[in-house]
N, C-alpha and C positions, 0 to 999 in steps of 0.2 A: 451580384453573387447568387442570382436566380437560379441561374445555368450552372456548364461547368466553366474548367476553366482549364488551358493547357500549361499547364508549372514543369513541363520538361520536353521536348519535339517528341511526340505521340506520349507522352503520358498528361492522362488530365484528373486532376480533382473533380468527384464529381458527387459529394456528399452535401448535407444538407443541414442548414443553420439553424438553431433554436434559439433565440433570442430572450423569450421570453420566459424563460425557464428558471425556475426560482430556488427550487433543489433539487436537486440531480439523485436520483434511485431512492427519492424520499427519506437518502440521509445527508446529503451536504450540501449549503447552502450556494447555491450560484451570484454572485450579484451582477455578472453580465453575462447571463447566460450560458449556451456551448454551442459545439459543432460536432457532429457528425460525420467527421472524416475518411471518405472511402476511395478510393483512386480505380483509374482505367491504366493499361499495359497495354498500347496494343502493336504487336512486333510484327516482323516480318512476313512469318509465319503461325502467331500462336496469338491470341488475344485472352490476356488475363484481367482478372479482378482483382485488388489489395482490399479484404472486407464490401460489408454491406454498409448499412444504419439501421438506424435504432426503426421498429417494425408502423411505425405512424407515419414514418415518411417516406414509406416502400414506393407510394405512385410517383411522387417527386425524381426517388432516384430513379426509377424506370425510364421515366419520362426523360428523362438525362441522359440514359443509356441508349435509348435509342435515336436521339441525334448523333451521336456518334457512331453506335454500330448496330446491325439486327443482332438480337440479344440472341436467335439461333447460331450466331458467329462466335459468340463466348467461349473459349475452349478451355477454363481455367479459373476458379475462385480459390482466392488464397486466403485463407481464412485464417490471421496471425492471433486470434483469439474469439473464443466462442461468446461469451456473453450477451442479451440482446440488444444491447447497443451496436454491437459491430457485428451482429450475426441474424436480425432482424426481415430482412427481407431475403433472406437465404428461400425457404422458402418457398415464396412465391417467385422466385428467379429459377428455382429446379421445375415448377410445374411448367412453367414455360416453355426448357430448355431442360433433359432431363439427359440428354447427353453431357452437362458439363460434369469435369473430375476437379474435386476438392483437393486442395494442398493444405494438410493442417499437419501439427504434431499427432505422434498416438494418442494422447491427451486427447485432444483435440476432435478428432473423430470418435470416441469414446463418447465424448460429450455431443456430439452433433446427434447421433444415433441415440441418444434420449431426449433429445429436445423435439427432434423431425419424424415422424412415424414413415414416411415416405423414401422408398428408399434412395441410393444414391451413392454415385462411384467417390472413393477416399483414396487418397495415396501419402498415406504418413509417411512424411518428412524424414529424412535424419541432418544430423549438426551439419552442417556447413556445406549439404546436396543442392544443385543447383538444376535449372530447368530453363533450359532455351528454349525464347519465344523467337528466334530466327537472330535476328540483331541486336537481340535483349536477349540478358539474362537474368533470371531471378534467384540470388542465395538465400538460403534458407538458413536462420543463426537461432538455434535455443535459446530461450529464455524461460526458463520455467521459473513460477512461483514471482512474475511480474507481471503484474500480482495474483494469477492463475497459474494453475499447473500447468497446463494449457499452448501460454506462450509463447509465442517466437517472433523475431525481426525478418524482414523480408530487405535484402539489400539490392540493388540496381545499379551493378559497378559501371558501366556505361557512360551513366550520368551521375557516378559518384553520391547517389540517392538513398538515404534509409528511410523505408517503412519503418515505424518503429513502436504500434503499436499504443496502448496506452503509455510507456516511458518516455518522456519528454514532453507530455501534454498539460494544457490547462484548460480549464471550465472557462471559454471566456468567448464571447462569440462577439470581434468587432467589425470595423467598417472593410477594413481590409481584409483580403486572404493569408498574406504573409505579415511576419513578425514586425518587417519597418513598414507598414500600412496602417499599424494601430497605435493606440497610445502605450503605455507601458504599462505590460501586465504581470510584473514580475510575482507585487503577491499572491496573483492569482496562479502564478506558477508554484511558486512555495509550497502555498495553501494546499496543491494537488498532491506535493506531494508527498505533505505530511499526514493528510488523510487516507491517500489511499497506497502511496510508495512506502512508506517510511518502514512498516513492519517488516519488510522483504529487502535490511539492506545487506546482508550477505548475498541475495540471488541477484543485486545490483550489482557488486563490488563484481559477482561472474560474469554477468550478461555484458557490464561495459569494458572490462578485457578484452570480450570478443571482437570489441570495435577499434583495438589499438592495430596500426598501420593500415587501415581502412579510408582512404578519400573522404569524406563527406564534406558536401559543400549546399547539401539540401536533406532538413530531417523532418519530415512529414509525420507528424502523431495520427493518432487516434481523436483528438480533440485539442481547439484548440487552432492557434493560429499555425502555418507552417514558416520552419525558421529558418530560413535564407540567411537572414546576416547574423552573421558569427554563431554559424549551429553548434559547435565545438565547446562554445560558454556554457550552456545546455548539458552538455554531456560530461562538462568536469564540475559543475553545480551538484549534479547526481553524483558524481567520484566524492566529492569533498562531503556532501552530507548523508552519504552512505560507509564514510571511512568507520572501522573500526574504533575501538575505544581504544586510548592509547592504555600501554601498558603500567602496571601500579605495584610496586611493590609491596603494598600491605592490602589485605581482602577489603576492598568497599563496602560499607554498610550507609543505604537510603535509609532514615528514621523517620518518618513522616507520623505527624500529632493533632490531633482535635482534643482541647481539653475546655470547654463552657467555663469550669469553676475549677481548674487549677490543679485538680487530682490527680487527671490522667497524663498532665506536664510532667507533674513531681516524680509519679513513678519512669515518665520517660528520662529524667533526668538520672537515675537511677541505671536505668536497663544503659542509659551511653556509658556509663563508667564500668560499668561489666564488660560490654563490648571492647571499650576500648583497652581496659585490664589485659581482656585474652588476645590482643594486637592487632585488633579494625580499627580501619579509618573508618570516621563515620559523619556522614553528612546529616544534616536536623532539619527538618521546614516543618515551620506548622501549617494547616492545613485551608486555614483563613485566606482568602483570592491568592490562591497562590497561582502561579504562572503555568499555565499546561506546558510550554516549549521549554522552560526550565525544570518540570517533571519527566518527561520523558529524555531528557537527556541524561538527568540522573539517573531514572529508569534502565537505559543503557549501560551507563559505567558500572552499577551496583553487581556486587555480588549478591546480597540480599535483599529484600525489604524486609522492612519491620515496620509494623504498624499500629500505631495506640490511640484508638478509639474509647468514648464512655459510651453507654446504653442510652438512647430516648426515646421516650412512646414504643419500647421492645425491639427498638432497628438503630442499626449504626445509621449518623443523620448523612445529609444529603451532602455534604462537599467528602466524607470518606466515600461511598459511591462514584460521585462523580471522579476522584483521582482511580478508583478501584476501574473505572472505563477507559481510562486510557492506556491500560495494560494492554489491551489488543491491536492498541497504535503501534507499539515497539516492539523491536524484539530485545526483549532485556536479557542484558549479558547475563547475569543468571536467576535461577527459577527457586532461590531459595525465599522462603517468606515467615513469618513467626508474626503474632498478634500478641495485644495486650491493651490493657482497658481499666475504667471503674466506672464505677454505674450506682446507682439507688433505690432504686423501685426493683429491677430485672437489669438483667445482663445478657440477657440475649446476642449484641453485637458481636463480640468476641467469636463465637462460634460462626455465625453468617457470613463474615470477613475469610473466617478458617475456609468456610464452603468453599466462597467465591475464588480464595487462591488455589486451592483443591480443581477446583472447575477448570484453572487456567495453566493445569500439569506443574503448579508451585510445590515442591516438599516442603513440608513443614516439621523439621526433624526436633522441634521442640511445643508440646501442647500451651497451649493458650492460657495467660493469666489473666485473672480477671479478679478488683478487688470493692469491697463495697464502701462509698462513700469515700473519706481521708486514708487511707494507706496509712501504716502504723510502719515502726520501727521493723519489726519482722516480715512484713509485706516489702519493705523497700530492700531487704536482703534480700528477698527472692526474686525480684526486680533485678539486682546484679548477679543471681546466679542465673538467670535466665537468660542475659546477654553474655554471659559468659559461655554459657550452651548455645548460644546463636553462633558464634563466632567461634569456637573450638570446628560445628561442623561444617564450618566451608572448608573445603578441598584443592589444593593439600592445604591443611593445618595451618591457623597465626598463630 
């Protein structure tokens, strides 16, 4: 897998392995490292690129390129997302070759032209435009907000073939090039794509309609092995965990609780009966190892969060932070959020919490309670009028 390799008569893989790679953009963990997925086109008449690689292993793909063709023969880089993983040796491919014309989104060229100070011919794409390489052709399918604005699929109806980008990819660099070559990397698939797909599944639910009565019988990612056998499992893995929340007759309310010594329970137990008085369902997890895959699915379903933290050493402690990061994993069904707390010394939390959902465009259409040490009788009335003002302002009305 030195070389390249021919995965369709005249198109070849010709991207480049990292094995060794441990985390990937120095935020996710790799345990079998990745690949660099970038392909050759080369048609009758028109010889295209699908992507570059990441910019350390420019000479490699070069040196790839020109076994198969003089890179002054290139008439074409398709550039289905900018990032420098896949736009790395862009580059040093244009100083060589400065006749070649990009095919990117608007996005896309917007982005290229801040990254490259050198100039260079663009031809933003539109949805579903296609570009003859003589006996090939290349479609071009939107996908924005997977997971760039950026985006887009490159299809090769010919050979029944999707470019497809980071969508459908895994960190996983094995012995083989295709999928029945390796062992089985499913969680490495998963994994992919709850760290970097999962926040963009409404632009999934778009981008894989666009593939319904489309052949595919080979879906080449961005990373990642290519899936020959049974590409199509792939693409409904993405449907199923990109589906909607199904629908609920009463407002969902997540209640998520930290309480050391029992305080900040008691008033939680309080704020559920307000809530549920004013007609929320409401789900409860304390915040003790709890499960990230089962937060963020509640995450989704919830109309709100509500969150009851106590004050330590003047900061909410470290497992409310860590659930408060996996906000930017999801896109939660809604962006309502309310805090509440007790503390001893200070109570700082309460407010930091408010920030942080503030930061994350959360309303918080009720201010922040916060009470010192045991909650009294009149403290836990205000505990259920507070959930009761939680739940009157989700829209429409329990």
């Amino acid at each position: 897998m030195s070389s390249f390799a021919e995965i369709r008569p005249e198109v070849f893989w010709v991207g480049a392995r990292h094995p060794e790679l441990e985390v990937f953009d120095e935020l996710f963990p790799t345990r079998h490292g990745t690949t660099y997925n970038a392909y050759l086109v080369r048609g009758s008449e028109k010889i295209a690129l699908i992507d570059t690689v990441k910019g350390l292993f420019t000479d490699e793909y070069l040196d790839k390129l020109q076994k198969l063709v003089p890179l002054s023969d290139i008439d074409v880089v398709v550039v289905n997302h900018t990032e420098p993983d896949h736009s790395g040796a862009l580059g040093r491919l244009l100083e060589i070759n400065p006749d070649i014309e990009i095919y990117c989104t608007r996005a896309g060229e917007n982005f290229l032209r801040q990254i490259y100070e050198i100039p260079f011919r663009a031809h933003a794409v539109s949805d579903g435009e296609e570009l003859s390489l003589g006996d090939k052709t290349l479609r071009f399918l939107a996908a924005p907000n997977l997971h760039w604005p950026d985006t887009m699929f490159t299809y090769l109806p010919e050979e029944d073939l999707l470019f497809s980008c980071d969508a459908f990819g895994a960190h996983y660099c094995g012995d083989g090039l295709y999928n029945d070559q390796v062992e089985d990397f499913s969680a490495e698939f998963h994994f992919y794509f709850d760290t970097i797909m999962r926040p963009f599944k409404a632009s999934i639910r778009e981008a894989t309609a666009k593939l319904d009565g489309l052949s595919i019988t080979l879906l080449c990612p961005s990373h990642g092995p290519l899936l020959r056998r049974d590409p199509l499992k792939a693409i409904n893995a993405y449907r199923e965990w990109a589906a909607a929340p199904p629908p609920s007759a009463h407002k969902q309310v997540l209640l998520l609780t930290l309480s050391p010594h029992g305080n900040t329970r008691s008033m939680a137990g309080a704020v559920r009966e307000g809530l549920e008085e004013a007609g929320a369902q409401v789900t409860e997890f304390g915040l003790v190892d709890l499960n990230d895959e089962l937060v963020r699915e509640e995450l989704e379903r919830a109309d709100a969060l509500v969150i009851g933290s106590p004050t330590i050493n003047r900061d909410a402690p470290p497992p409310v932070w860590r659930v408060l990061s996996l906000l930017s994993s999801v896109t939660p069904k809604g962006k309502v959020g309310a805090v509440f707390g007790s503390f001893g010394w200070s109570g700082e939390a309460t407010k930091l919490i408010e920030e942080r959902l503030r930061g994350l465009k959360y309303q918080l259409p009720v201010e922040g309670l916060s009470f010192r040490f045991t909650p009294t009788a009149k403290d836990m009335d205000a505990c259920r009028d507070f959930g009761r003002k939680v739940a009157r302002s989700l829209t429409p009305a329990v």
